[in-house]
LUMNU-874216 format. One record per residue (C-alpha): residue number from 1; residue in three letters; x, y, z. Coordinates in nm, 3 decimals. Each point is the difference from the previous one (the first is absolute). Layout:
BEGIN
@nr:NUM, rest:Ala, east:X, north:Y, up:Z
...
// end
This chain:
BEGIN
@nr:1, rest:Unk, east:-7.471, north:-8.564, up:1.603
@nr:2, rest:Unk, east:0.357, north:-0.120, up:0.013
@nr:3, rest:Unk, east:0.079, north:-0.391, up:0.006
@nr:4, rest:Unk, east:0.217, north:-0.121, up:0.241
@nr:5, rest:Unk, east:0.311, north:-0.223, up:-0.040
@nr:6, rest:Unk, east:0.181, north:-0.189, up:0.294
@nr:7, rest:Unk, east:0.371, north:-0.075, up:-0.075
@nr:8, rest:Unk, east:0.170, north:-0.219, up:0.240
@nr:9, rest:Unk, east:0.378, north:0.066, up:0.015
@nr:10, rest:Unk, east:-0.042, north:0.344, up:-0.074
@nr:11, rest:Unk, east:0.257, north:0.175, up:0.210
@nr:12, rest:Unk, east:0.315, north:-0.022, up:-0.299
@nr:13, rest:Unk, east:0.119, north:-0.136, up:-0.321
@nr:14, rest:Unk, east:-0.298, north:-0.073, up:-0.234
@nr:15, rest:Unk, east:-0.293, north:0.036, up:0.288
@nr:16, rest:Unk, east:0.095, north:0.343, up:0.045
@nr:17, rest:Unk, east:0.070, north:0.121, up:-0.381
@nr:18, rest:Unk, east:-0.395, north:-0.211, up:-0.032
@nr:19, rest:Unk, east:-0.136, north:0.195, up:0.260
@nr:20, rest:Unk, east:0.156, north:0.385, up:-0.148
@nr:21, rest:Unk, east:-0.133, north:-0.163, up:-0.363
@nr:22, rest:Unk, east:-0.320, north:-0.086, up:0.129
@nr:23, rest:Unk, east:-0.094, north:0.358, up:0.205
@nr:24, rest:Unk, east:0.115, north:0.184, up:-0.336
@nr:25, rest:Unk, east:-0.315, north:-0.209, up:-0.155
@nr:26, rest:Unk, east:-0.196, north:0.057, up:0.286
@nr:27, rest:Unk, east:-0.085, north:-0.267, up:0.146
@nr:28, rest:Unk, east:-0.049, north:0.027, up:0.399
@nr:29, rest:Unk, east:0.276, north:-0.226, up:0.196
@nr:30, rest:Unk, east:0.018, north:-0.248, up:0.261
@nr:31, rest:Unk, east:0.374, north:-0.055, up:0.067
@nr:32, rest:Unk, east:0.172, north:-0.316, up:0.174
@nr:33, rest:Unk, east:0.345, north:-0.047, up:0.156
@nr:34, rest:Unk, east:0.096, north:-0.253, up:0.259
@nr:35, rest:Unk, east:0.242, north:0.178, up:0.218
@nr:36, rest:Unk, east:0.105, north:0.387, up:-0.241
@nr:37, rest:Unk, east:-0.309, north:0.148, up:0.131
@nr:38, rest:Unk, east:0.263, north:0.316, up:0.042
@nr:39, rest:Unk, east:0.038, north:0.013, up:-0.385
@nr:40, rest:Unk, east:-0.385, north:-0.091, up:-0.094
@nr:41, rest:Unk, east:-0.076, north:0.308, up:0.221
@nr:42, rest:Unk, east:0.291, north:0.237, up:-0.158
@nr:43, rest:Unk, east:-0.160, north:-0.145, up:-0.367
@nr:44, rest:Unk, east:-0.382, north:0.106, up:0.094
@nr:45, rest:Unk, east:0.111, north:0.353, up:0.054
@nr:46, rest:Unk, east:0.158, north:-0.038, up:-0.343
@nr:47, rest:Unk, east:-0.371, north:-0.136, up:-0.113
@nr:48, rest:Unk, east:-0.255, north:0.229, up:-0.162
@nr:49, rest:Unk, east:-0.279, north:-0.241, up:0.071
@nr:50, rest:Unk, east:-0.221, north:-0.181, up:0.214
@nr:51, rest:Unk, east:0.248, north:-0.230, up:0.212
@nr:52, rest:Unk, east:-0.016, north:-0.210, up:0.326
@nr:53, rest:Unk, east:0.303, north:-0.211, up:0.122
@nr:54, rest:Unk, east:-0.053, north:-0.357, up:0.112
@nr:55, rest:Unk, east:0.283, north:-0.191, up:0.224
@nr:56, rest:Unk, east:0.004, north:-0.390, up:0.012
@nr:57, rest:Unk, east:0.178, north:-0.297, up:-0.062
@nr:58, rest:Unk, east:-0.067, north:-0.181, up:-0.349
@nr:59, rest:Unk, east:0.083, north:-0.323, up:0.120
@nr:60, rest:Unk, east:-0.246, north:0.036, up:0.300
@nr:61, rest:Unk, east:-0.325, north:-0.142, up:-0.110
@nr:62, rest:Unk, east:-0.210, north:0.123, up:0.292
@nr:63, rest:Unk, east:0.127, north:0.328, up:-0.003
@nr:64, rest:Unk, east:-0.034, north:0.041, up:-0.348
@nr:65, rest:Unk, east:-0.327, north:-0.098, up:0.063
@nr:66, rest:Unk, east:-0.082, north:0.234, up:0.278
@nr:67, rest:Unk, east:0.154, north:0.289, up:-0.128
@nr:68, rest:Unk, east:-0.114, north:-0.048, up:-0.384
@nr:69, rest:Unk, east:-0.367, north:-0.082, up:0.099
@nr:70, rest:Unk, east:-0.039, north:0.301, up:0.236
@nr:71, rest:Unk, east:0.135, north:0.230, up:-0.231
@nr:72, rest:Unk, east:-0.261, north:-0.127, up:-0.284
@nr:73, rest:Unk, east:-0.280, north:0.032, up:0.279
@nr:74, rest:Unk, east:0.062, north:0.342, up:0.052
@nr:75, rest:Unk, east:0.123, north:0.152, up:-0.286
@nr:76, rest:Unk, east:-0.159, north:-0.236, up:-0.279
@nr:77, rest:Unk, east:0.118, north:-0.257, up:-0.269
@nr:78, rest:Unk, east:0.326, north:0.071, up:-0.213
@nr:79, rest:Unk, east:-0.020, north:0.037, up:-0.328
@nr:80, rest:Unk, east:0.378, north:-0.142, up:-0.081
@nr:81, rest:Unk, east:0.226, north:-0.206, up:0.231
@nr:82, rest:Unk, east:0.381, north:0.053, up:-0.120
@nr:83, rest:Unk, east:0.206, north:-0.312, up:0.149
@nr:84, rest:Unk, east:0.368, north:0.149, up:-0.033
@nr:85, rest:Unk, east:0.109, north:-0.105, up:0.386
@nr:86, rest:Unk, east:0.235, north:-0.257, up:-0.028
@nr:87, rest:Unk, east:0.390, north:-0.094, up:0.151
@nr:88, rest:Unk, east:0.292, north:-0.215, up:-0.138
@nr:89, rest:Unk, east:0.230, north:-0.234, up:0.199
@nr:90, rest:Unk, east:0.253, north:-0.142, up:-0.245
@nr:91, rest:Unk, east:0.215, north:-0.283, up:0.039
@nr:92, rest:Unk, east:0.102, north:-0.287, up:-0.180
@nr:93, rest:Unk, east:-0.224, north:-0.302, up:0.096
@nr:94, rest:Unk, east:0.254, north:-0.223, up:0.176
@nr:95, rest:Unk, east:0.070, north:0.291, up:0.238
@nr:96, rest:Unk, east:-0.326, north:0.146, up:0.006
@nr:97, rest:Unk, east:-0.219, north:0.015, up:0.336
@nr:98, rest:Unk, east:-0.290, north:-0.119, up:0.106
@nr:99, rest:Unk, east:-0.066, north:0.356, up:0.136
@nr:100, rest:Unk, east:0.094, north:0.110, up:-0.316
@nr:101, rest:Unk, east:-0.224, north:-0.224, up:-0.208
@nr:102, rest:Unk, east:-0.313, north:0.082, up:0.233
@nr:103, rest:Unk, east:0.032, north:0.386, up:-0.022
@nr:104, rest:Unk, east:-0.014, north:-0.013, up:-0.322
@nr:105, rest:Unk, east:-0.252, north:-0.192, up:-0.065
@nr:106, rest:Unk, east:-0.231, north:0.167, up:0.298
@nr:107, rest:Unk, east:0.077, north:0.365, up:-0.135
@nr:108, rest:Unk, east:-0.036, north:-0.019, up:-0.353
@nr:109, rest:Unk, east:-0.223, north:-0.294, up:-0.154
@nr:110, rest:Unk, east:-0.228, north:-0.040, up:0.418
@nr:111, rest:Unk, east:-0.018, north:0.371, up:-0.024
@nr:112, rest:Unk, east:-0.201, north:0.017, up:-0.314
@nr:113, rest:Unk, east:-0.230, north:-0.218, up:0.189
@nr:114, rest:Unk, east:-0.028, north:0.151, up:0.301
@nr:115, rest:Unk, east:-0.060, north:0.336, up:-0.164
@nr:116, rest:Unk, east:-0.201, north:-0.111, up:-0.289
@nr:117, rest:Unk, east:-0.279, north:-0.235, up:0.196
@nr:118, rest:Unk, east:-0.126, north:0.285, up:0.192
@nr:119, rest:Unk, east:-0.059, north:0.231, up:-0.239
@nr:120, rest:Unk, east:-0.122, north:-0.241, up:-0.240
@nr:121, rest:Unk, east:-0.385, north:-0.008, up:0.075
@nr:122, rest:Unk, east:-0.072, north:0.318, up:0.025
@nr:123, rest:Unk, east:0.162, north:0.084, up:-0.367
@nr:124, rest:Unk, east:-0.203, north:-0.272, up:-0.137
@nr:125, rest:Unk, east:-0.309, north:0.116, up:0.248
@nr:126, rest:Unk, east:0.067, north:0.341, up:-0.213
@nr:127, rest:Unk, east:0.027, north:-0.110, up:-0.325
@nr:128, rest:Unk, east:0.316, north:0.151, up:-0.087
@nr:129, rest:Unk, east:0.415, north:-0.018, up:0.054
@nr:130, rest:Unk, east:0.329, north:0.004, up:-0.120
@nr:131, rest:Unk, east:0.269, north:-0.237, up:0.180
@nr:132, rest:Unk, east:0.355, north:0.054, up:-0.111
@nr:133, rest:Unk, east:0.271, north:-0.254, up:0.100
@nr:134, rest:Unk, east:0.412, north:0.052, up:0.016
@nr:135, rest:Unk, east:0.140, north:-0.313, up:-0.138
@nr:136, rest:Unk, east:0.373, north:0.023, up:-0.074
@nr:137, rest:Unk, east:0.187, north:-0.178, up:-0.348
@nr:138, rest:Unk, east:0.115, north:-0.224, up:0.270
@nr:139, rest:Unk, east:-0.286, north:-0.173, up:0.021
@nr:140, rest:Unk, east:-0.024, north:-0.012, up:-0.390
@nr:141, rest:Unk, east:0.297, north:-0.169, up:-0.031
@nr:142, rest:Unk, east:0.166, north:-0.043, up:0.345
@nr:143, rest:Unk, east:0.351, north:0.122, up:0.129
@nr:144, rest:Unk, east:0.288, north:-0.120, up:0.152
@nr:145, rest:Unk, east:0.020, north:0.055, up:0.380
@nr:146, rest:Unk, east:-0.348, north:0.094, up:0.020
@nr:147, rest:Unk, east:-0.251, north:-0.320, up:0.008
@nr:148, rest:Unk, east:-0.199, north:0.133, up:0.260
@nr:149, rest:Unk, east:-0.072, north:0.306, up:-0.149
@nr:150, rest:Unk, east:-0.041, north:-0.156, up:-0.356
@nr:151, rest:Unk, east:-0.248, north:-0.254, up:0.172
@nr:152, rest:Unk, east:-0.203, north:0.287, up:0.173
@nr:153, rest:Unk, east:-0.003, north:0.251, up:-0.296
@nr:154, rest:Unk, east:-0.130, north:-0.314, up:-0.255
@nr:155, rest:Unk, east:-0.254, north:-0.083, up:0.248
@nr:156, rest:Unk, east:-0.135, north:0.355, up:-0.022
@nr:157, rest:Unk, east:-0.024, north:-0.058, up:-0.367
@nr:158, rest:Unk, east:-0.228, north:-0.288, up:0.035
@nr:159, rest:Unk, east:-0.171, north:0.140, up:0.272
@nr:160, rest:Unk, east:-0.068, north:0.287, up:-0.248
@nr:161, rest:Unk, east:-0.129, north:-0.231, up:-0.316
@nr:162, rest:Unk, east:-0.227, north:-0.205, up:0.277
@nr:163, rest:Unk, east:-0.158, north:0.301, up:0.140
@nr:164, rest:Unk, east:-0.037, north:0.211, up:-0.321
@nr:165, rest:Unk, east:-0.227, north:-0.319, up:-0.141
@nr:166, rest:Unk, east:-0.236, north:-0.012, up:0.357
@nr:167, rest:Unk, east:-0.052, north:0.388, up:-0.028
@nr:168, rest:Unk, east:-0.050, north:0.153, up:-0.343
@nr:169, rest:Unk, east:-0.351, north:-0.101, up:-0.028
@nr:170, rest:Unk, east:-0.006, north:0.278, up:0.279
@nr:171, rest:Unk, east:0.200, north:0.268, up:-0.190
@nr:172, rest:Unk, east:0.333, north:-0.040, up:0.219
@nr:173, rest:Unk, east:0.286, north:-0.012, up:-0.223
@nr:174, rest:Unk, east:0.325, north:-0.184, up:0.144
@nr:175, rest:Unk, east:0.356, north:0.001, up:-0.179
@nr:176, rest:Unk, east:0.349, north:-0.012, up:0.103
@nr:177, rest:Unk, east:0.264, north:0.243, up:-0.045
@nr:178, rest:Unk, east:0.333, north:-0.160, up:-0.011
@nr:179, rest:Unk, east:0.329, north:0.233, up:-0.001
@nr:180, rest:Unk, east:0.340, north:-0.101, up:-0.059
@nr:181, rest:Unk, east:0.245, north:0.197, up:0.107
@nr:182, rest:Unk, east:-0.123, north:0.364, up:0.102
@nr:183, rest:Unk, east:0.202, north:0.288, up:0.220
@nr:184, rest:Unk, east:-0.077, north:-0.112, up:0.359
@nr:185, rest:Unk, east:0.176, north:-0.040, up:0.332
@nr:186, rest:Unk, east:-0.014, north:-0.384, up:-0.079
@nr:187, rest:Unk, east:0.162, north:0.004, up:-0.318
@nr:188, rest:Unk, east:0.277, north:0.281, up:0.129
@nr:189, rest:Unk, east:0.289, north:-0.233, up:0.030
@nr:190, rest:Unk, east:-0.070, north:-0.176, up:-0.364
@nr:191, rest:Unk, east:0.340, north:0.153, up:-0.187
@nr:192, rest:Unk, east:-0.067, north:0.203, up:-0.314
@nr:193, rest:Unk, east:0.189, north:-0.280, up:-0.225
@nr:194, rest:Unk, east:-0.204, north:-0.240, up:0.109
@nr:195, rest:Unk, east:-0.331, north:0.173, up:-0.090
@nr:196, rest:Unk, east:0.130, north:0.068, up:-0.347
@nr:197, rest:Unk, east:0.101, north:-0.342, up:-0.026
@nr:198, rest:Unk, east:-0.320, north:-0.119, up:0.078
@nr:199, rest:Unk, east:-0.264, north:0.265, up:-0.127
@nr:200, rest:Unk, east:0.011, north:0.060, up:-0.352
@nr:201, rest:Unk, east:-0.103, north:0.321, up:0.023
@nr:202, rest:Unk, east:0.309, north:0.063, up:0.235
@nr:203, rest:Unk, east:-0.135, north:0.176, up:0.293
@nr:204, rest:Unk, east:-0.261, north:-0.001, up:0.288
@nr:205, rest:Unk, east:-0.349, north:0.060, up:-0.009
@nr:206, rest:Unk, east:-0.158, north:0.217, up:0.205
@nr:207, rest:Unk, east:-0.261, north:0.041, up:0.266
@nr:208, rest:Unk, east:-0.215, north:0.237, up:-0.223
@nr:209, rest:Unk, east:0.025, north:-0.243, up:-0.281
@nr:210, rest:Unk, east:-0.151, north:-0.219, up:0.208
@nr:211, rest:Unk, east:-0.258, north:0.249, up:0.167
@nr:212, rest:Unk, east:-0.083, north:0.073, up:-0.344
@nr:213, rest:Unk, east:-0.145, north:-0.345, up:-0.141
@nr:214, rest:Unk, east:-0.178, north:-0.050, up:0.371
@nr:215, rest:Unk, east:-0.168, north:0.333, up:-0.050
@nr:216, rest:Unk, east:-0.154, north:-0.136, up:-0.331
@nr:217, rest:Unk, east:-0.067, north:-0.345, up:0.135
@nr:218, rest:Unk, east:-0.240, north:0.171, up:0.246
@nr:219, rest:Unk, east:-0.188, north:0.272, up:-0.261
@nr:220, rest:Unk, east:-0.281, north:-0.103, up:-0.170
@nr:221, rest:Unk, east:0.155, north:-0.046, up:-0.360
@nr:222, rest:Unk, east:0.137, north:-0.333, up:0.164
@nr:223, rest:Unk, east:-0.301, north:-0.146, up:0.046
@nr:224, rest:Unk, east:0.040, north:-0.270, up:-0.223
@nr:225, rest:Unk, east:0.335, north:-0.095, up:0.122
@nr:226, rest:Unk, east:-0.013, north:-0.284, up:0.300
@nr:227, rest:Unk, east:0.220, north:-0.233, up:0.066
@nr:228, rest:Unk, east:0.315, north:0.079, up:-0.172
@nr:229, rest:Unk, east:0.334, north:0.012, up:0.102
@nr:230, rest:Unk, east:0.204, north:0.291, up:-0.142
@nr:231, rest:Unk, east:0.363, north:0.070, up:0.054
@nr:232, rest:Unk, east:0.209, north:0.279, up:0.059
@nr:233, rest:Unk, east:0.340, north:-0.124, up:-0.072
@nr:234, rest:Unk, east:0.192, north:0.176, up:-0.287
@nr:235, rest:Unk, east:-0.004, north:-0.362, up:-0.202
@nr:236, rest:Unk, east:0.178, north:-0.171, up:0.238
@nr:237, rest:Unk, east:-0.319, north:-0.198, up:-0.043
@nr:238, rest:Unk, east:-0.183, north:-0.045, up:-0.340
// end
């Protein structure tokens, strides 16, 4: 029987290259967008697995609660829990907003909250689990313009090492994955100089790169790895 793998933020950029790198393995799907529900339905038909397509709002505790707890009731516990959903708002802090700050902060380091506390007794009930956070270099080592998002991506990090301590007596396994700069929509207007400025291997990574190290966080020859943070970043951070 297949085990089944939620990824939140699953509708582009390294959700969706996870969720094509994750059916090729075989693992059955639950997919999560908050508004592309066009283009998580377009990328089941692509799917050649087991897949079911969940709509909510991340920063929404009750209706990640609602949604997230029904679909465990009826379906049964995941296996892994892939927290990729995330947004940036950058500014500068003297001009950032409030609104800006919040979001943020809601979306990516409340979300793995919201999503995670749910789920998180039955996986332990079972026995068994992978969690898999995205972190970001930015919160390794901050970045200009971007202290919201470096605060809620190093918050995930120590959610991560706090959690990954309570729950390996139980055989859940928790780490971080933590890209630099990979080919996405959010990294389209970054100028080519720049990224060989700044990456000493002189390009992008990409989404399968990515895909590739979750896909081996979740299989059972990482088993012994919980905890960890580990970047995918070209050396721009050693």
């Amino acid at each position: 029987m297949s085990k089944t793998v939620l990824i939140t933020g699953a509708s582009r950029g390294i959700g969706r290259e996870t969720a094509k790198y994750l059916a090729d393995s075989g693992y059955n799907l639950v997919l999560h967008c908050n508004k592309n529900i066009k283009m998580l339905e377009d990328l089941k038909k692509e799917l050649k697995t087991e897949t079911r397509l969940l709509q909510f709002d991340i920063s929404d505790r009750a209706e990640c609660q609602k949604v997230l707890s029904a679909d465990v009731e009826e379906y049964g516990t995941y296996y892994g829990v892939v927290l990729n959903a995330g947004i940036a708002k950058d500014n500068p802090l003297p001009v950032m907003s409030d609104e800006e700050w919040d979001s943020v902060i809601n979306t990516n380091l409340n979300g793995f909250y919201n999503v995670i506390k749910p789920l998180i007794m039955p996986m332990i009930q079972k026995r068994e689990g992978r969690i898999i956070a995205l972190s970001s270099v930015s919160g390794l080592t901050g970045n200009n313009g971007q202290m919201n998002y470096s605060a809620s991506k190093a918050g995930i990090i120590g959610c991560v090492k706090a959690l990954s301590r309570e729950v390996a007596k139980r055989k859940i396994t928790v780490n971080c994955v933590a890209p630099g700069i990979i080919e996405t929509d959010m990294t389209v207007n970054i100028p080519e100089d720049i990224v060989k400025q700044i990456v000493p291997m002189k390009r992008e990574g990409t989404t399968r790169e990515v895909a590739s190290l979750i896909n081996y966080l979740l299989s059972e020859d990482a088993g012994y790895i919980t905890g960890q943070v580990i970047s995918v970043n070209g050396g721009m951070y050693i």
